[in-house]
N, C-alpha and C positions, 0 to 999 in steps of 0.2 A: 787410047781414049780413056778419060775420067770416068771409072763405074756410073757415078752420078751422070751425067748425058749419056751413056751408052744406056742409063736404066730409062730416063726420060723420053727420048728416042723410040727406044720398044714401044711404051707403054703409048706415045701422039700414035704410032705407025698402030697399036690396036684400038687406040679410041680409049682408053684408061686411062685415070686419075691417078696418082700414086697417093699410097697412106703410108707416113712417115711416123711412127710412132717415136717416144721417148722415156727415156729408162734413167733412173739413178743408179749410176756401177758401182755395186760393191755394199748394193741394198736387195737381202738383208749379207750378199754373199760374194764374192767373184762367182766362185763356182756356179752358183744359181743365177745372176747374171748370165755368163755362159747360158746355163740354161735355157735360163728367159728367150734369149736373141732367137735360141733356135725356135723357138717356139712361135714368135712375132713371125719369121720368115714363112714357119710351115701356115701359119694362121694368115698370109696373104699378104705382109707387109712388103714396102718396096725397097725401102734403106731407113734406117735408123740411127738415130742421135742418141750419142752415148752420152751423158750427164756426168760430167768431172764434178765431187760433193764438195759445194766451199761453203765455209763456213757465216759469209756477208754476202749473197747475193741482191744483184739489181733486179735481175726481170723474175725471180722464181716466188710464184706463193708460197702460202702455209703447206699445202701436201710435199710438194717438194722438197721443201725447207726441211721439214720432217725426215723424208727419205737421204737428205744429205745427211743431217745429223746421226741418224744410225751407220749411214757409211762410213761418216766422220770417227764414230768408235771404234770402226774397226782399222781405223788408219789409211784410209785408200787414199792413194794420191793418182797424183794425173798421172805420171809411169803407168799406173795397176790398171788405169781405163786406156793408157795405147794399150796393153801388154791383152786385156781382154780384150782388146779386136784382134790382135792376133790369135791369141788363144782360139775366137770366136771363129777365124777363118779356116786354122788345122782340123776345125770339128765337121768341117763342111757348109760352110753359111758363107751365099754366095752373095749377097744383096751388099750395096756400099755402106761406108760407113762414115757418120759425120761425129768429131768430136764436139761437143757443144761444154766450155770452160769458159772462166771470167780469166782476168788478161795477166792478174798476177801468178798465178803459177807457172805462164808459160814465160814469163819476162826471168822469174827466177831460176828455171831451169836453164835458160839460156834461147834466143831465139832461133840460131842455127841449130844449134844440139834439137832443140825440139821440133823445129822443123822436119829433120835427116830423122828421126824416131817416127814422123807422122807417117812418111812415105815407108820406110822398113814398116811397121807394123801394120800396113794395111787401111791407112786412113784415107779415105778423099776427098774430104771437105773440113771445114772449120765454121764455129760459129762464138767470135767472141761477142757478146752482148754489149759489154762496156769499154767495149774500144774502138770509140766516134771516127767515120770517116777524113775526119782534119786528121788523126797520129797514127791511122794504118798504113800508112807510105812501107815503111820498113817490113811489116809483115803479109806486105799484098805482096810486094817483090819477090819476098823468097817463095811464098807459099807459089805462085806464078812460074816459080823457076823449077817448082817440084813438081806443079803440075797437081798442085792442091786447090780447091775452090776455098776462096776464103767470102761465106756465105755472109749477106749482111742481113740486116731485122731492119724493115720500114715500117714506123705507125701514121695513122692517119690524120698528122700534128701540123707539116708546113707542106704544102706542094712543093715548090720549088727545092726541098730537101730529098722531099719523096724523088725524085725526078736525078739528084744531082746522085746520090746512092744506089740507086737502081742503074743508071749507068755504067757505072764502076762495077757490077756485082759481076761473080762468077758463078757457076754452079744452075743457083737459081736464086732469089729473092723471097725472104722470108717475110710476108706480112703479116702485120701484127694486127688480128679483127679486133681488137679491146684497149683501151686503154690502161695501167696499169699494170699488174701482177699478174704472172699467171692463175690459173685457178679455172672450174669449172664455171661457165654461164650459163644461165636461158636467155639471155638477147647482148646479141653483136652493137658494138659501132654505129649509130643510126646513118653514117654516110657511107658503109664498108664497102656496098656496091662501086661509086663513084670511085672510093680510093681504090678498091683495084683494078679498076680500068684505067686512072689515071698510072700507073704502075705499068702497067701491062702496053700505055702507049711508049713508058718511057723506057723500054727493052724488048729485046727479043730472047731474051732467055728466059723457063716456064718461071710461073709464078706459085707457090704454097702460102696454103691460108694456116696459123697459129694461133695459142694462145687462147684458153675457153671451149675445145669441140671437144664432147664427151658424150654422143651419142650416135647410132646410125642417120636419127634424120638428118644433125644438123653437119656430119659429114655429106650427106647427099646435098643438103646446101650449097655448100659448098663449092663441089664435085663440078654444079655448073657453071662454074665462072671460076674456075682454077686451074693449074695443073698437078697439086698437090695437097694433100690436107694434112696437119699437122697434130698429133693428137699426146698431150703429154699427160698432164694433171688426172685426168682419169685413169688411164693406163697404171701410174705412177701410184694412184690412189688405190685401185685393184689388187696390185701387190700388198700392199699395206692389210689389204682386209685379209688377203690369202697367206700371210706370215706364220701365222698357225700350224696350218700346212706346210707350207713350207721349211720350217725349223723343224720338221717331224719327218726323219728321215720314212718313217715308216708309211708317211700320208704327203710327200713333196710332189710325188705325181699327180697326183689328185689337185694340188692345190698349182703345178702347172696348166693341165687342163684347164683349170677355170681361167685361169692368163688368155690360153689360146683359143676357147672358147667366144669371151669378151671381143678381143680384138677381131675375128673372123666376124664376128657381130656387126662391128664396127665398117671393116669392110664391103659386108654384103656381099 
């Protein structure tokens, strides 16, 4: 079975939400990546999305943006974020792992080649943002054939989209509470209720809410009418503040703690 529904599974059979947090790999570090992952797991997390750094994103704000661009200097490519879920999994981190990249690195690397890498290195899901359900044909098949969830983003734009997307999806269905960019918010979608029930009629696989939660309540918001919460831009933002520390071999603990402190937060 796919970590991802063997994690979802657990978690209906105890009544729990999953918090999916997300990461920029190879911000400010691999090694501290590494790190990080462990850290989100002991702090409660359920699976996490590992962020490939491009340099033209669609769906990522400004914090992101930022955390791509320091990764970007240090040259991380999409190899170095599979290769950190493997790394991630020899360390003992048991929770699944989803790559989350825009669609050109993996068309360059090749779609089979990077396919056979997602399964070797430990991956079980996919999230490319910029690659619409009309031209996923080719990469639904393989990832299907490996037994990859290849996870789609629905926003709350056309029903009959919402609807046609969510059919198709594996894994779980990534909705989008905001319109626009990622980034932190204080108010959702004014129809976010409605879109995800309309979602939630048009599948039977769980639903996670994204995009804008950066605090305990407005994950407990959530919590009730989802089966996931997805929490990036803060997280993402946290590190940023915690870099100090972190680039200080002599205070990186410290400035870990505060990572897994926040997200435990987050959790409740």
């Amino acid at each position: 079975m796919n970590l991802i529904d063997a994690a979802f599974a657990k978690l209906k059979q105890e009544g729990k939400t999953a918090l999916i947090p997300f990461l920029t790999i190879g911000d400010p570090d691999i090694p501290t990546s590494i790190a990080i992952i462990k850290e989100l797991e002991q702090a409660g997390a359920d699976m996490v999305e590992l962020g490939v750094p491009y340099s033209d994103p669609l769906a990522d704000g400004p914090v992101i943006q930022r955390a791509s661009e320091r990764a970007l200097q240090n040259r991380i490519s999409i190899l170095d974020c599979m290769e950190t879920a493997a790394q991630a999994r020899e360390a003992g981190v048991q929770m699944p792992f989803i790559l989350f990249t825009y669609f050109n690195p993996v068309l360059q690397f090749g779609l089979e080649t990077f396919m056979n890498l997602v399964v070797e290195k430990g991956i079980s899901g996919l999230i490319i943002p910029d690659l619409p359900i009309e031209e996923d044909e080719e990469v639904r098949q393989l990832a299907e054939e490996k037994g990859v969830h290849l996870i789609p983003l629905v926003a709350p734009t056309s029903k009959d989209r919402v609807v046609r997307i969510s059919r198709k999806a594996r894994g779980f269905v990534y909705c989008v509470s905001s319109l626009g960019v990622t980034g932190v918010r204080a108010e959702f979608h004014k129809g976010i209720d409605d879109f995800l029930a309309t979602v939630r009629e048009a599948t039977e696989l769980p639903i996670a809410v994204g995009f804008g939660i950066s605090s305990r309540e407005q994950v407990e918001r959530f919590e009730k009418i989802s089966d996931g919460v997805i929490v990036g831009s803060a997280i993402v933002r946290k590190i940023e503040e915690t870099l100090p520390l972190l680039n200080d071999t002599t205070k990186r603990e410290a400035g870990l703690a505060q990572i897994r402190s926040f997200v435990a937060d987050l959790k409740g």
